[in-house]
C-alpha positions in Angstrom: -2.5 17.2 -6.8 -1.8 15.0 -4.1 -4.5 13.5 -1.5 -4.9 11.4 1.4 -5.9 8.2 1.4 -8.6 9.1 3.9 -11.7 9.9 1.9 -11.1 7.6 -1.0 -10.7 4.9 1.8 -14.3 5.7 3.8 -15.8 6.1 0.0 -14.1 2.4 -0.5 -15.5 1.4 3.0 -18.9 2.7 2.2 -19.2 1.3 -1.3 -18.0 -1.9 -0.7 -14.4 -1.9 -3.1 -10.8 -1.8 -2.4 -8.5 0.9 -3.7 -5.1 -1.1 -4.5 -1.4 0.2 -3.3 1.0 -0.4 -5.7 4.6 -0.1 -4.9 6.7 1.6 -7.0 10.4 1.6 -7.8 11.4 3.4 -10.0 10.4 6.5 -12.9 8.9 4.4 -15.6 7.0 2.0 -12.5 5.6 5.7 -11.6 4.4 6.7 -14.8 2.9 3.2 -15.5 0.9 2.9 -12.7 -0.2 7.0 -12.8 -1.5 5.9 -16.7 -2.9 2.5 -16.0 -5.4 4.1 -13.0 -6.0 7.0 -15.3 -7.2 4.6 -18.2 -9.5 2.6 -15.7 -10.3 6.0 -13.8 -9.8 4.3 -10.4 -8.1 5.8 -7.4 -4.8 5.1 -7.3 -2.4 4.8 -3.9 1.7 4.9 -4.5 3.4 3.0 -1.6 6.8 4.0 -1.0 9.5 1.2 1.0 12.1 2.2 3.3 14.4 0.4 0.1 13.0 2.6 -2.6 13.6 5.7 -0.6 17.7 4.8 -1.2 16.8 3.8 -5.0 15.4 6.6 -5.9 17.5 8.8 -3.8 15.4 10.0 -1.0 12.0 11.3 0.0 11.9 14.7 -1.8 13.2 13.3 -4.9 10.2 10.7 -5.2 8.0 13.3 -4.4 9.2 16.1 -7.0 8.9 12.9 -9.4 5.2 11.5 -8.7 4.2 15.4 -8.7 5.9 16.3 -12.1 4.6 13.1 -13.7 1.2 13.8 -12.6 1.4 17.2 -14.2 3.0 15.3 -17.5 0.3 12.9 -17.6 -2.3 14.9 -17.1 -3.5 12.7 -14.0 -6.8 13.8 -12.5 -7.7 10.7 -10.8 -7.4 10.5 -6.6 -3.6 10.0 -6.0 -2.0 9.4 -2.8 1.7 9.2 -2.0 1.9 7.3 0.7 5.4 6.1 2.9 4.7 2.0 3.2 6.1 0.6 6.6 7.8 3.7 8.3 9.6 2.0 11.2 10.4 5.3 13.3 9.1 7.8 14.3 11.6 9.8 12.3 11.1 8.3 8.9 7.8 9.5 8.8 8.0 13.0 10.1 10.6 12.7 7.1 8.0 12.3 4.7 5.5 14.5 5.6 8.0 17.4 5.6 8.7 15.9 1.8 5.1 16.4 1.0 4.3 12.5 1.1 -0.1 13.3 1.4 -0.4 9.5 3.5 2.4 7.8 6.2 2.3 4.5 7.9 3.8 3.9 11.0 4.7 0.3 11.4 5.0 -0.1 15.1 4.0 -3.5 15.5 7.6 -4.5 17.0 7.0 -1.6 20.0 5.2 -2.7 23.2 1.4 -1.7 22.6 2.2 1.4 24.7 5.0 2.3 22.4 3.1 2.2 18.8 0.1 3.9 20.7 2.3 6.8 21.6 4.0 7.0 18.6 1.3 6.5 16.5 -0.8 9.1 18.6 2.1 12.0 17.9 1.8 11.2 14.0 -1.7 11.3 13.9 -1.9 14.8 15.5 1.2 15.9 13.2 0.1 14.5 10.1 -3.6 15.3 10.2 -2.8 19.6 10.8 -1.3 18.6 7.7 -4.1 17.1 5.9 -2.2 14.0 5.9 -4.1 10.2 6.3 -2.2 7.6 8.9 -2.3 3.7 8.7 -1.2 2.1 11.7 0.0 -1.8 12.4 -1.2 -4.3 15.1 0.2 -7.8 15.2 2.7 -9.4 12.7 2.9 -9.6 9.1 4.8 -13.1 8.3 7.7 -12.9 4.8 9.5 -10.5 3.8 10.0 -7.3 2.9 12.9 -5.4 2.3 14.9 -7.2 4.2 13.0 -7.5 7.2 12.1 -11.3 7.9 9.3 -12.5 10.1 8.9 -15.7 10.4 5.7 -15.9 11.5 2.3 -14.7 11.6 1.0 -13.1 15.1 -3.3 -12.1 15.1 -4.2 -8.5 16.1 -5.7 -8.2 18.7 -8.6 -6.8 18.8 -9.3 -4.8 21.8 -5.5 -3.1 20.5 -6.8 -2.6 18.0 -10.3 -0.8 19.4 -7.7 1.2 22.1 -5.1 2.2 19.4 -8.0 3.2 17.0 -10.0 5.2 19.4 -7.6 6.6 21.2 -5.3 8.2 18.2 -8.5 8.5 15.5 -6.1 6.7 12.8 -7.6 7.0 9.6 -6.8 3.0 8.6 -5.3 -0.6 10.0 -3.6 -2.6 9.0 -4.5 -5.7 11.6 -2.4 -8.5 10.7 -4.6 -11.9 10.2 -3.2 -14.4 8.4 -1.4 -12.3 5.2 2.2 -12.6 4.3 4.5 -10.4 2.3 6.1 -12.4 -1.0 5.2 -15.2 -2.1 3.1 -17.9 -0.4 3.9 -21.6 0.6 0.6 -23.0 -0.2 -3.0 -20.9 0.0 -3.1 -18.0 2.2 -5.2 -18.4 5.3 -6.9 -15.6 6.2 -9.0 -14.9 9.6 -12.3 -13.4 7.8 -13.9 -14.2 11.3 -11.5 -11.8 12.7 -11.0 -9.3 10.6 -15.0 -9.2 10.0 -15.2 -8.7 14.0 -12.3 -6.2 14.2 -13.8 -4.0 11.5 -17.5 -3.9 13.3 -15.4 -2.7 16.6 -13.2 -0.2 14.9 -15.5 1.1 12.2 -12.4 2.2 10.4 -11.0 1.2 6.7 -8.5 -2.3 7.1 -6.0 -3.0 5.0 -4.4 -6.4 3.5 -1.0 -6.4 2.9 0.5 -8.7 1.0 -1.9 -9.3 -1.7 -0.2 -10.8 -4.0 -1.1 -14.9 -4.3 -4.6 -14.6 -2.5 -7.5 -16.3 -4.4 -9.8 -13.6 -6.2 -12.6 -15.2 -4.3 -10.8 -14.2 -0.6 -9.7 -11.2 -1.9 -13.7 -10.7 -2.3 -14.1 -11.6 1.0 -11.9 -9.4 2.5 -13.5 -6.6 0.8 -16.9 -8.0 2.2 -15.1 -8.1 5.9 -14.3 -4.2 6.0 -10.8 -4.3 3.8 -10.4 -1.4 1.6 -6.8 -1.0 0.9 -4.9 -3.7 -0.6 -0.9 -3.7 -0.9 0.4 -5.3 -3.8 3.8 -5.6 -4.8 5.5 -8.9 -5.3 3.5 -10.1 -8.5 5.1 -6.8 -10.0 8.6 -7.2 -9.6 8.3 -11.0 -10.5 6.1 -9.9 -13.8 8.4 -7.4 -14.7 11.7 -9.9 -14.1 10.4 -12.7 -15.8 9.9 -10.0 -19.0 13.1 -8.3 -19.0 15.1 -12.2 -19.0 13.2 -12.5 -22.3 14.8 -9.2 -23.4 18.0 -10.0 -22.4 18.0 -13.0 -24.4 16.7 -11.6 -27.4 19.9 -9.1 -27.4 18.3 -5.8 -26.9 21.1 -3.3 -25.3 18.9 -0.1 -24.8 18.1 0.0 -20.9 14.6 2.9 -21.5 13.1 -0.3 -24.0 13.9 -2.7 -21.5 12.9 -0.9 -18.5 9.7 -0.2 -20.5 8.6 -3.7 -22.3 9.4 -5.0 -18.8 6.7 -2.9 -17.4 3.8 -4.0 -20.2 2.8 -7.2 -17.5 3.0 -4.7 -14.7 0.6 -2.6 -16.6 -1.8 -5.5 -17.4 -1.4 -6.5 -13.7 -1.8 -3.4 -12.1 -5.3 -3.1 -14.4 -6.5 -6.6 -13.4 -6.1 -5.9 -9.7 -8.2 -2.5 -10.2 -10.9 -4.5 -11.5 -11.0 -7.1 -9.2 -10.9 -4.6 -6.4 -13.6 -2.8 -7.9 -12.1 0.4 -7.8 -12.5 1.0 -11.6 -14.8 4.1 -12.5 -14.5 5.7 -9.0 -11.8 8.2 -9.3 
């Protein structure tokens, strides 16, 4: 069965580890995530883009697949289904009538007053639901999905205090310093901040864009209040750079190389659960 992120987040919070989001994109990226958190018994969060809704033909269909592979897999480890960067308003009323059990609304493009509303209405929706939020403040520099920004833009903090206390979001993701794709040098992140934002909000922060940041920051950011981590783009790059080898070794049957390309993901996916800490704790 599906949960929300919120109680494995506070647990996370509490404890002093990081549950990891992993992107998925397709079947096979399902199962081999679902297996590679049941093996390491960690809790597991699957984050859902506005692209992969098209690729794998829409919210219920993604749903109906996560829930039957569970069942197949015998999964019995925390999962959540969450919607990663909902944009509207509408997107993610979308997928909590599909059964998603966790939403974020991205409103960090909206005038503060904006994402407060909006982010206010999904709370209230989503939580008679049983359904965990994530909300945005500031901006998330790279790309994703198409969606460029070119630079990075602090939370601030006392948004982040308002928008917090006034909606009771379950967890924020306050942008300070992280990227999505790949970074141009070391990622700089504001520990200061985000140490100081997570003492006034006394809610679970999340990092996006995980992938490329030193194993000793990702420690700190734990340390600073982070307990959900987004990674993505070491994946797809992993599982690339495999399937060129297969290509050139002549193999012609697309479920092997769909599969041998996810063997890195798998052994990815496990080293991010350790570092994280999150192993033993589903």
């Amino acid at each position: 069965m599906l949960v929300s992120m919120k109680d494995m987040l506070q647990h996370a919070l509490r404890d002093g580890y990081a549950v990891g989001q992993f992107n998925i994109n397709n079947l096979e990226w399902v199962g081999a995530v679902l297996s590679t958190g049941q093996q390491l018994r960690s809790p597991i969060i699957l984050g859902v883009s506005g692209g992969t809704v098209k690729h794998m033909l829409g919210l219920k269909c993604i749903h109906d697949i996560v829930v039957n592979a569970m069942d197949y897999l015998q999964i019995d480890i925390p999962v959540a289904l969450h919607l990663d960067h909902g944009t509207t308003r509408e997107a993610c009323e979308a997928a909590i009538e599909a059964g998603f059990s966790s939403i974020m609304f991205d409103g960090s493009h909206l005038p503060f007053a904006e994402n407060l509303a909006i982010t206010r209405h999904l709370v209230d929706l989503a939580h008679s639901r049983g359904i965990s939020v994530e909300a945005e403040l500031g901006t998330i520099a790279g790309s994703e999905d198409g969606i460029v920004n070119s630079e990075v833009i602090y939370a601030d903090p006392q948004e982040c205090f308002t928008l917090v206390s006034e909606t009771q979001v379950d967890c924020l993701a306050a942008a300070l310093g992280s990227t999505h794709g790949l970074y141009k040098g070391k990622a700089k992140l504001g520990f200061a901040e985000m140490k100081a934002i997570s003492e006034l909000v006394k809610v679970p922060l999340v990092l996006h864009g995980g992938t490329g940041i030193a194993d000793d920051d990702i420690r700190k950011a734990i340390a600073c209040g982070t307990a959900k981590i987004n990674v993505n783009t070491e994946n797809m790059y992993a599982w690339c750079e495999a399937v060129k080898a297969l290509f050139a070794a002549d193999i012609n049957d697309p479920r092997k190389v769909i599969q041998q390309g996810l063997l890195p993901v798998r052994e990815m996916v496990a080293r991010r659960i350790q570092l994280f800490g999150s192993q033993n704790r589903g």
